[in-house]
N, C-alpha and C positions, 0 to 999 in steps of 0.2 A: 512606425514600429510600436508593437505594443507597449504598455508600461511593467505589465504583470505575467506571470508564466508562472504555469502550472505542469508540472511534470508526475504522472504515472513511476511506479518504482520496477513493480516484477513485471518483466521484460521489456519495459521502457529503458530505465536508468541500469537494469541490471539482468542482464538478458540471464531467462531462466526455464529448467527445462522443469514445466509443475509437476507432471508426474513422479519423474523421480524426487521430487522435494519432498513432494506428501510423504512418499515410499519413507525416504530417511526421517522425516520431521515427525512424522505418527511414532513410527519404529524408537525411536528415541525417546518421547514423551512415553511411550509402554515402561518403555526402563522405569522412568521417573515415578508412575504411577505404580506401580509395582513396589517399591521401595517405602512408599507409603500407605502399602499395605488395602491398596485400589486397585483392584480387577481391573485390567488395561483394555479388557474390551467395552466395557461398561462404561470405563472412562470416556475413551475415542466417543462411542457413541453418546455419550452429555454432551463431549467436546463439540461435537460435528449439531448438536440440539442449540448448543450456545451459538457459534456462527451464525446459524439460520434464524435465531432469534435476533442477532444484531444485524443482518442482512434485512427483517421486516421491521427492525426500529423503526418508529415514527415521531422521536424525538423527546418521550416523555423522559427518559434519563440517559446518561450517557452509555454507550457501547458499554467500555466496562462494568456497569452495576447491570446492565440487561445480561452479560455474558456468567456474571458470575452466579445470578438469581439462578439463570435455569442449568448451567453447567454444575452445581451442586443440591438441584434439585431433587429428593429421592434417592440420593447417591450416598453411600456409607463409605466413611471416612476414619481413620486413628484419630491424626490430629483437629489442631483448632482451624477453621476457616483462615486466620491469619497463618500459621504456619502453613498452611496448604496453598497461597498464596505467595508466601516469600519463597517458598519451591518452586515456583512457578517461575515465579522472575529468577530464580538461580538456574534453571534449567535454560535460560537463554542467555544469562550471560555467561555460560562454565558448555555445555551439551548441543548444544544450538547449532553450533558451528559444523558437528556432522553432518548436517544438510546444504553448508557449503557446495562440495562437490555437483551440485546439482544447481549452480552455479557458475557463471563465466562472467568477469571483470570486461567492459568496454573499453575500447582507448579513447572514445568520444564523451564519455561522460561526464568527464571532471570538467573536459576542453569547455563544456557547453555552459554549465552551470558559473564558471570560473570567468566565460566571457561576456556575461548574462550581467553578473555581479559586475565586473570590473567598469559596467557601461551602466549603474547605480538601476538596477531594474530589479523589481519585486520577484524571489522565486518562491514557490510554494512547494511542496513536499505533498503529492494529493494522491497519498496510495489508500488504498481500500483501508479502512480504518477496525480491524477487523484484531490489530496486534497491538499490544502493551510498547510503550518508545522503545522501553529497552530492546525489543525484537528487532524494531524498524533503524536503530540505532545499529546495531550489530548488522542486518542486511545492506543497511547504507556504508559499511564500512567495507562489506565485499562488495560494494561496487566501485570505491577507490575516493569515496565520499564522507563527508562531515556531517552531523548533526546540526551544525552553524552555520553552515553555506545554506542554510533556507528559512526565507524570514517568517515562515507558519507550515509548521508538521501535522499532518490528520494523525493522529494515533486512536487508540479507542478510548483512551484517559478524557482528551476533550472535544470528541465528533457523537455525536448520536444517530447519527441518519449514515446509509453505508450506499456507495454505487451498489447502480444506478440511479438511482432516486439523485432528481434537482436537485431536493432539499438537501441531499449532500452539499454541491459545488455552490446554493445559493448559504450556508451555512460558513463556506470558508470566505465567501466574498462578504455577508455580515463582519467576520472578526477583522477582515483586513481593512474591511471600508470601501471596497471597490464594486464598480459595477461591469457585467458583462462584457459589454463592448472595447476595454482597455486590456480584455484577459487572452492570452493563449494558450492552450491546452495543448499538451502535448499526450497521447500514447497510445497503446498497442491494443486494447479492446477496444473494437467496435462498438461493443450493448452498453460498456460501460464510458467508458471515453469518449467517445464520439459525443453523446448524449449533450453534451457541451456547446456544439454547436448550431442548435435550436435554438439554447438560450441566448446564442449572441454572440459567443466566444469565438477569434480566430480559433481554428482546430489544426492538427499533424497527426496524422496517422503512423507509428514507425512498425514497418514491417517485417524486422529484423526478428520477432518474437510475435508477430499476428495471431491474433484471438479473432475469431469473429463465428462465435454460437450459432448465431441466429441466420448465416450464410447470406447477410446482405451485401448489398451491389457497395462495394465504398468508391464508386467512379467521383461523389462530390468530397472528395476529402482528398486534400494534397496529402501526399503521404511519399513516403519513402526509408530507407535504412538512417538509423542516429547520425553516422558521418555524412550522410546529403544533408540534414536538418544543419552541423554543425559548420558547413559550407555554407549553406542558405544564409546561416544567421551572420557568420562573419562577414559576408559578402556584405547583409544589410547594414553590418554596426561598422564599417569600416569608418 
């Protein structure tokens, strides 16, 4: 059995339906942006220019100082960069949550991580680092999850490199000190998840929330729904 686990969050740990998230998650930040006196279209479109800039990181600063260079890029604002930021974080922990709904709680989720821990094994928190803690904080808590039950969170505060890209997954084995071959990767993108197991990584595909862009064959990838995974592992750690 492995030492280390690496788990995916949207629709691994927390099955989610994205369209309608964007739907509520956009639609709510308009509010936000609105109120400080920023054109919500103009906004969305920095927003959606920040993403894709922290999706082609290459490492030279973290996710967040790349997201905030170009999401205020050109952009006309009331207040101070700080005040525009501490709205930011108030709007995920106070508005956030209306994108709930666009969400559904697992009953496997806690089981897995809870039986992960209890048998002293490394869990990682390896979602696309793309959101501030607070966000990932707040989504891990609609999945019926801690902030603490995971001994290193990717957030955009401290990852620079975003899946797909290696240098994401070889970035989290730097800070933990591990290599490859002791790691399993658990989740539900293909392009991005899978990618893991090239480098070395046991892999799990959960196909409870399947992503797969690029419409490849996933016949080499054990895979199945979160409660087989959470069968699988008790069966192992028995």
């Amino acid at each position: 059995m492995k030492d280390v686990f690496l788990f995916d969050l949207d629709g691994t740990l927390l099955p989610l339906d994205e369209t309608y998230f964007k739907q509520l998650y956009f639609g709510e930040l308009k509010k936000v942006f609105a109120g400080l006196g920023v054109d919500g279209d103009q906004a969305l479109h920095q927003l959606l220019k920040g993403l894709e800039a922290m999706w082609k990181n290459k490492g030279e600063k973290t996710n967040e100082d790349i997201f905030w260079d170009v999401f205020t890029d050109g952009m006309s604002f009331n207040d101070s960069m700080d005040t525009l930021k501490e709205r930011f974080i108030q709007f995920y922990e106070d508005e956030f949550d209306a994108a709930k709904p666009a969400a559904k709680r697992s009953l496997y989720a806690e089981k897995i991580i809870k039986l992960l821990k209890a048998h002293d094994k490394t869990v990682v928190l390896a979602t696309n680092p793309v959101f501030p803690v607070v966000a990932v904080k707040k989504r891990l808590k609609w999945a019926g999850l801690d902030y603490e039950m995971f001994d290193h969170v990717t957030t955009y505060e401290v990852s620079s490199f975003c899946k797909p890209k290696r240098a994401y997954y070889q970035e989290i084995l730097d800070i933990i000190g591990e290599n490859p071959d002791q790691c399993f990767m658990v989740g539900n993108d293909v392009r991005e998840d899978m990618v893991t197991k090239a480098m070395g990584m046991d892999t799990f595909l959960v196909t409870d929330c399947l992503k797969n862009p690029d419409n490849r064959s996933t016949e080499e990838f054990d895979k199945g729904s979160l409660k087989s995974l959470y069968e699988k592992m008790k069966e192992v750690l028995a």
